[in-house]
C-alpha positions as CSV (number, residue, x, y, z in Angstrom):
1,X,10.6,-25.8,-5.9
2,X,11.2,-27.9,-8.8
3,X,12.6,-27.5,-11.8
4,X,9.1,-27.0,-13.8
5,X,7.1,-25.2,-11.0
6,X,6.8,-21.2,-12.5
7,X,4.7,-18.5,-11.5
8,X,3.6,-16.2,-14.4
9,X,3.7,-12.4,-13.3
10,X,1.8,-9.9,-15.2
11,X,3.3,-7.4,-17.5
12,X,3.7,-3.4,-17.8
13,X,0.5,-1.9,-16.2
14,X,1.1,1.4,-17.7
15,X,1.5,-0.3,-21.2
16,X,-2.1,-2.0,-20.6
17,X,-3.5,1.0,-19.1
18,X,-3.4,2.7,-21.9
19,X,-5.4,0.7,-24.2
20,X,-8.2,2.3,-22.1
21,X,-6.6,5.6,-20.7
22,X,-4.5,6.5,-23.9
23,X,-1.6,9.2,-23.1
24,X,-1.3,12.3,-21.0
25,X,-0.1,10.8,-17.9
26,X,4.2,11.1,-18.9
27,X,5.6,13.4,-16.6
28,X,2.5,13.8,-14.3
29,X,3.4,13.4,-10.4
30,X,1.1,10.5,-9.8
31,X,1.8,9.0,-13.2
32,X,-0.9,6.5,-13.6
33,X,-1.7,5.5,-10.2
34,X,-4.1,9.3,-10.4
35,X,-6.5,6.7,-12.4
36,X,-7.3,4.9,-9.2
37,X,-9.3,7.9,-8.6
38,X,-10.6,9.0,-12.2
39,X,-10.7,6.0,-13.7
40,X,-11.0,2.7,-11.4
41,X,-12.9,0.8,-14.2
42,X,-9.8,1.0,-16.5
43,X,-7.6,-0.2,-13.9
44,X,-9.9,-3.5,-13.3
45,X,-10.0,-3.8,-17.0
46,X,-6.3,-3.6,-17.4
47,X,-5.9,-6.3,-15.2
48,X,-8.4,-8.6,-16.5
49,X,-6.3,-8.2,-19.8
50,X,-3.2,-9.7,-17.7
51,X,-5.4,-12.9,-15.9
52,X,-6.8,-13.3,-19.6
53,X,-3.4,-13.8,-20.6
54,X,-2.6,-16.2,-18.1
55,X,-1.0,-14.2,-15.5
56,X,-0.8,-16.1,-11.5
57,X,-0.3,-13.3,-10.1
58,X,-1.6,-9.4,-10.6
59,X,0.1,-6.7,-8.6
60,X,-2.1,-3.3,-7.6
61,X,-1.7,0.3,-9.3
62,X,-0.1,1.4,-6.3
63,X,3.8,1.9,-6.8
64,X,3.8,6.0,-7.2
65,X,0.7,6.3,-4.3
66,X,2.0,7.7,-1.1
67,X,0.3,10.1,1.4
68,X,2.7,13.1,0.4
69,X,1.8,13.2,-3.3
70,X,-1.8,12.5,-2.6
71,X,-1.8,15.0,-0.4
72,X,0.1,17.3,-2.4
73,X,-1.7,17.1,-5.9
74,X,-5.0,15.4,-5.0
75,X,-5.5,17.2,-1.8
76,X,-6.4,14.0,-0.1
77,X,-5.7,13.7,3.6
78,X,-4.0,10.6,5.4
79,X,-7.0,9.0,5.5
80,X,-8.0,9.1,2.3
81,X,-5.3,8.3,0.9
82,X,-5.0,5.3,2.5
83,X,-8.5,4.4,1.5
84,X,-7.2,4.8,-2.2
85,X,-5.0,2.4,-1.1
86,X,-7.0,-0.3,0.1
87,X,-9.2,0.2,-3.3
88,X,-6.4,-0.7,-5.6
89,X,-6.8,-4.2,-3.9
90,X,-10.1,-4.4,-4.1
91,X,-9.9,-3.3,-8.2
92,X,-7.7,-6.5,-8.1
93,X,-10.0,-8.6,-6.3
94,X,-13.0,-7.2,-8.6
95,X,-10.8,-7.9,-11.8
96,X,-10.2,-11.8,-10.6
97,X,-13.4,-12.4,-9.5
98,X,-14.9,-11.1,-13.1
99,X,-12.9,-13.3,-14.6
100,X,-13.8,-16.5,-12.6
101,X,-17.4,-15.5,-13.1
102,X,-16.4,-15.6,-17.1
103,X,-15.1,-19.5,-16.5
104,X,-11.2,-18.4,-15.9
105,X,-10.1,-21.8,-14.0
106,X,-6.5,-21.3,-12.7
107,X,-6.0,-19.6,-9.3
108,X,-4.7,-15.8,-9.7
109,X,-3.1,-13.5,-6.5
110,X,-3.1,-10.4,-5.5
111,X,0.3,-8.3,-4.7
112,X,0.7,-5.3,-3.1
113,X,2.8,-2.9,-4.6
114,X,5.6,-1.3,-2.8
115,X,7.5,1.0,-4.6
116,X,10.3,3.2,-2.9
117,X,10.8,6.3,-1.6
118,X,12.4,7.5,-4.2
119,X,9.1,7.1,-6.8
120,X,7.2,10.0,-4.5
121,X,10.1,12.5,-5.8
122,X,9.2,12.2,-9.5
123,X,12.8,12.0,-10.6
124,X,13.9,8.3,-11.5
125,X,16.3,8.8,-8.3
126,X,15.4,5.0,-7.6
127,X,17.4,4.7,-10.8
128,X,19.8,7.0,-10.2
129,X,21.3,5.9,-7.5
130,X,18.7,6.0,-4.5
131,X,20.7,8.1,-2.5
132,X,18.0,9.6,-0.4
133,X,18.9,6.8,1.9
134,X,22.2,8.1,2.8
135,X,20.4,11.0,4.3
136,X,17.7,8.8,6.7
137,X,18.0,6.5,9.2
138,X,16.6,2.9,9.1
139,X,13.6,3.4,11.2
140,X,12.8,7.2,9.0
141,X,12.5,4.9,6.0
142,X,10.1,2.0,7.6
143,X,8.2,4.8,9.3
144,X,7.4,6.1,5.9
145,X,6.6,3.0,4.2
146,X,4.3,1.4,7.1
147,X,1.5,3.3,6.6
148,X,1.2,2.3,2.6
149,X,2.2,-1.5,3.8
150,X,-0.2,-2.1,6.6
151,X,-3.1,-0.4,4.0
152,X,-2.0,-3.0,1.4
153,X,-2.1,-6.0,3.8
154,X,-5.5,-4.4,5.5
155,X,-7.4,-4.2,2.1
156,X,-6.7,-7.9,1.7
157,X,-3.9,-8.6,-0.9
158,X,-2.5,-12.2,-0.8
159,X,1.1,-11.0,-0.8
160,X,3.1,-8.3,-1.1
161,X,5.7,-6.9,-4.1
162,X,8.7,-4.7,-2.8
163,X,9.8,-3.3,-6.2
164,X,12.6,-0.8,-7.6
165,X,14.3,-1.0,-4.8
166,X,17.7,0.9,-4.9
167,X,19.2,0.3,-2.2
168,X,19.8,-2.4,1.2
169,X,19.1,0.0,3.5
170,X,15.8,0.7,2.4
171,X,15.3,-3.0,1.6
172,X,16.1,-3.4,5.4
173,X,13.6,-1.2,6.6
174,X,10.8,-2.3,4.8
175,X,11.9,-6.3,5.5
176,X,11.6,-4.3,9.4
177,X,7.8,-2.9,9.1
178,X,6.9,-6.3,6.9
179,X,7.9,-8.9,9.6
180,X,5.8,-7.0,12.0
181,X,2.5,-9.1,10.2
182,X,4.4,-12.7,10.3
183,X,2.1,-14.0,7.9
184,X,2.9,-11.8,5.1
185,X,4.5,-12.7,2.3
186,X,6.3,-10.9,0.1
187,X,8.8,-10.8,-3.0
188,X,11.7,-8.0,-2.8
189,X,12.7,-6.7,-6.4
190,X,15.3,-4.4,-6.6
191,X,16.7,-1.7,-9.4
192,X,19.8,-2.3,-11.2
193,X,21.2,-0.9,-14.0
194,X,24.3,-3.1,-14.9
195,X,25.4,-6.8,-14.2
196,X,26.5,-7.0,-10.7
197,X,25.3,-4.5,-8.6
198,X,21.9,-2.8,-7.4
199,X,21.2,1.0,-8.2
200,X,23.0,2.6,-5.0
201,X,26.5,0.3,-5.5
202,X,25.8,-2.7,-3.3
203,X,26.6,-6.3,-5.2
204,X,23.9,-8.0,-5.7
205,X,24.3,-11.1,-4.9
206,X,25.5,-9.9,-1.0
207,X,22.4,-7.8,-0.4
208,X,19.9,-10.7,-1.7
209,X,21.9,-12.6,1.0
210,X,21.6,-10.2,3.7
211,X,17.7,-9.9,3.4
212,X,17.3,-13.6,2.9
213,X,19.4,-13.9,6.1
214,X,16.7,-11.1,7.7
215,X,13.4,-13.0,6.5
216,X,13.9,-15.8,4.9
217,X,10.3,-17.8,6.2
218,X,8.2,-14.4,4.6
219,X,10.4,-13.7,1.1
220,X,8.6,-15.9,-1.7
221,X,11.3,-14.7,-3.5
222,X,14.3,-12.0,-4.7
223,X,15.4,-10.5,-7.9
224,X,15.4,-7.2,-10.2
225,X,12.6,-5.6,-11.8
226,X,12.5,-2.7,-14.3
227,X,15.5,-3.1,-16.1
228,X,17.1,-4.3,-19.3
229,X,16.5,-7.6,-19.6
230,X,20.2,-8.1,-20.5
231,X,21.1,-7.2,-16.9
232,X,19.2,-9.7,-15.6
233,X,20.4,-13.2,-16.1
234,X,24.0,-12.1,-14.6
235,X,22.0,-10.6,-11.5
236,X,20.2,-13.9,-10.6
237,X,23.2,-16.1,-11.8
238,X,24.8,-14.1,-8.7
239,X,22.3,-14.6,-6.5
240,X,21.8,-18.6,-7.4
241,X,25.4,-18.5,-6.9
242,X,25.7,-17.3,-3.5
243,X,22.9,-19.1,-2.2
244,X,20.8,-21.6,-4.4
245,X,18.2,-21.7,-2.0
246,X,16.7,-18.3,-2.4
247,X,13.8,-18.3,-5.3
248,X,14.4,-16.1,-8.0
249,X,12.0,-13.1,-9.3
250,X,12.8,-11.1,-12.5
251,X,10.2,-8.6,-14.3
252,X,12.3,-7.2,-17.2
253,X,11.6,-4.4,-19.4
254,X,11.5,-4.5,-23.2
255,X,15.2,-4.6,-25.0
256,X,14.4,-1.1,-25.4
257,X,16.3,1.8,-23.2
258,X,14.7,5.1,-21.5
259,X,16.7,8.1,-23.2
260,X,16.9,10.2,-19.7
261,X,17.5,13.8,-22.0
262,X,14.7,12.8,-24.3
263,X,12.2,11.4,-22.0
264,X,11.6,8.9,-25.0
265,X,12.0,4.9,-25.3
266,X,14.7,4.2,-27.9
267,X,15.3,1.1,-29.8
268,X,18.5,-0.5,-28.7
269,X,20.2,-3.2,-30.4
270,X,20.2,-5.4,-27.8
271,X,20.5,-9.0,-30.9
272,X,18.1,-11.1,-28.7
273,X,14.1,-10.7,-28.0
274,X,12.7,-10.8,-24.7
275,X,11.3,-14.2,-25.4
276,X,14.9,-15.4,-25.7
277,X,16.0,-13.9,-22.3
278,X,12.8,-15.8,-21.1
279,X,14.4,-18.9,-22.0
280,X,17.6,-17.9,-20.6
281,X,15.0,-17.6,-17.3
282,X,13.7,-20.5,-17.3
283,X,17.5,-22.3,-17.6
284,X,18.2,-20.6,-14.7
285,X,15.3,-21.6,-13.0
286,X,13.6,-18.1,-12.1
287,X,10.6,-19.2,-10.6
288,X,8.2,-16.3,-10.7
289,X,9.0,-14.3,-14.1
290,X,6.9,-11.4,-15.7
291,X,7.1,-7.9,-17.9
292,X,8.2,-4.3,-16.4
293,X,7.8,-1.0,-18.5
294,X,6.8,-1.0,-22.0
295,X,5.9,-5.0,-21.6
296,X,2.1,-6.1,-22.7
297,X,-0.1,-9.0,-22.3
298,X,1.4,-10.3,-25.6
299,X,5.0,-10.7,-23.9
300,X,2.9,-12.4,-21.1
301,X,1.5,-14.9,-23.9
302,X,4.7,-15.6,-25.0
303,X,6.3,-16.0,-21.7
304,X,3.5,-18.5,-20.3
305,X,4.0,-20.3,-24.4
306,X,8.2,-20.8,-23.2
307,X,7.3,-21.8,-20.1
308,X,4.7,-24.9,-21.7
309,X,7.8,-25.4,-24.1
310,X,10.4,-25.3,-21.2
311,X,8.1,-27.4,-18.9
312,X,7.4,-29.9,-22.0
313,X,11.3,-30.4,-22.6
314,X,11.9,-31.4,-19.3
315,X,9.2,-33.7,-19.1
316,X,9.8,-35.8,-22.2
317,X,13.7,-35.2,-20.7
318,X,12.7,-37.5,-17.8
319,X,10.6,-39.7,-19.7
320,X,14.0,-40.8,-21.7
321,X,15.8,-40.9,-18.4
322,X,13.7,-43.1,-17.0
C-alpha cells in the first residue's frame, strides 16, 4: 500500500435508510435489516445514495439477520432465512449495477456483513462487554456464524466485513469458519469503547496481532467500527505500532454518544468534527476509512473531499522533493 492508495467505505445505513423508511424501527428485534423483507427497494436505494457519493465499497443490510431472530419474529425457517441472506447481496449487486448503467465509472464492492453474536440478543452486549463468549467454546461460536458466512460468500459478495466484534475469541472463530473458503477476503472490525482495548478487555493492538498472525493472506485489513471517533486514532496508532504491516480499517460514528438510560443520541463536546478525525486518518495512513451510526452520505462527501486534499498534499510534497 502506499501512502495515497485509500478505499472509501460507505456510511451509516440506518441513517440512509431512513430517508426512504423514516422511523419506527428503534428498539425492534431485527432493527432495520426486517426491510430486506418489506422494503428491498429502499435498501438498493440506500445504497445507491452511498456509490453516488463515491463510496468503493458498500457492505449488505445484514449485520442483525441471523436464523434465530428470523425464525423467532418473521417465522422464517433455516432456509429461508438464508435466502434473505443471499438477497441482501444481490440488493448490492442491483444498487451497483443501476448505477453503472447511470454512467457511475469507478469500480464499487460488495461486503458481506458479519455482525456478532451478541447483535441476535437485542441488548448492545457487543458493547457491553461481549461476554457471551465466556460461556461457549470456539467451535459453538464458528458453528453459529457459518451458516450466515457461507450464505454471504454463496450469494456472491466480493468480500466479507466482520464488524462489532467484542471480543478475540469470537474473532477466532469466525477467522476459523472464514479460512475454510481460501479465497475470501475479509476485513475484521472490532468494538471498543476506550483507547486501548476492545469491548471484552483484550488490548488492542495484541489481538489485531493474533488474528493477523491466524490469517494474514485473507485479512484486507483490521481496525474498530462503531465507536467514537475519538477512540479511534489511539486504537490504530496501537495496532501500526505493533506491527506496521497490517492495513488499517476504521468506520467511526458521529462525535455524538448513545445515552444507554435514554435510548437517545446526545451531543457531546467532543471540540473536533469528524472531518478532522478524517485527517488525523489519513496521517495515520488508515487505508479503508468510512461512517458507522448516525453517519450520512454527506460525511462520505467529505471524507472522499480530505482524501483528494490529503492525496493532493502528498503529491505536490513529492513534486518539491524531487
Amino acid at each position: 500500500m502506499t501512502e495515497t492508495d485509500f478505499v472509501l467505505v460507505d456510511g451509516g445505513f440506518e441513517t440512509q435508510l431512513r430517508k426512504y423508511v423514516g422511523s419506527g424501527f428503534e428498539g425492534h428485534p431485527l432493527w432495520i435489516c426486517r426491510y430486506l423483507v418489506e422494503n428491498p427497494e429502499s435498501c438498493r436505494k440506500a445504497h445507491q445514495d452511498y456509490i453516488q457519493c463515491g463510496s468503493d465499497m458498500i457492505q449488505t443490510n445484514t449485520y442483525q439477520v441471523t436464523i434465530d431472530g428470523f425464525k423467532k419474529h418473521l417465522g422464517f425457517d433455516r432456509e429461508k432465512t438464508l435466502e434473505m441472506i443471499k438477497s441482501a447481496v444481490t440488493i448490492c449487486k442491483e444498487a451497483i449495477d443501476i448505477e453503472k448503467f447511470k454512467g457511475h465509472k469507478s469500480s464499487v464492492s460488495t461486503m458481506g456483513l458479519v455482525g456478532p453474536y451478541g447483535a441476535h440478543l437485542n441488548n448492545g452486549c457487543e458493547y457491553a462487554g461481549g461476554v457471551y463468549a465466556d460461556d461457549m467454546t470456539i467451535t459453538e461460536l464458528a458453528d453459529w456464524h457459518r451458516p450466515k458466512i457461507e450464505a454471504l460468500i454463496e450469494g456472491g459478495s466480493d468480500c466479507l466485513i466482520i464488524a462489532t466484534i467484542p471480543s478475540l475469541k469470537e474473532a477466532e472463530a469466525i477467522i476459523e469458519v472464514v479460512k475454510e473458503h481460501p479465497g475470501m477476503k475479509f476485513i475484521l472490525s472490532f468494538s471498543a469503547q476506550n483507547e486501548k482495548t476492545i469491548s471484552h478487555g483484550e488490548k488492542m493492538s495484541e489481538v489485531a496481532q493474533r488474528c493477523w498472525e491466524l490469517a494474514a493472506d485473507q485479512i484486507l485489513a483490521i481496525g474498530v467500527n462503531c465507536q467514537h471517533p475519538r477512540f479511534s486514532v489511539p486504537l490504530l496508532r496501537s495496532i501500526k505500532e505493533a506491527n506496521p504491516n497490517i492495513p488499517l480499517f476504521v468506520k467511526a460514528n458521529t462525535t455524538e454518544i448513545f445515552n444507554t438510560t435514554t435510548k437517545e443520541w446526545e451531543s457531546a463536546d467532543s471540540g473536533r468534527s469528524l472531518q478532522e478525525y478524517c485527517r488525523d486518518w489519513l496521517e495515520l495512513g488508515v487505508k479503508y476509512i468510512g461512517g458507522c451510526c448516525r453517519t450520512t452520505v454527506d460525511d462520505i462527501s467529505s471524507f472522499r473531499e480530505e482524501i483528494r486534499k490529503f492525496k493532493m498534499k502528498n503529491d505536490n510534497t513529492n513534486v518539491v522533493k524531487d
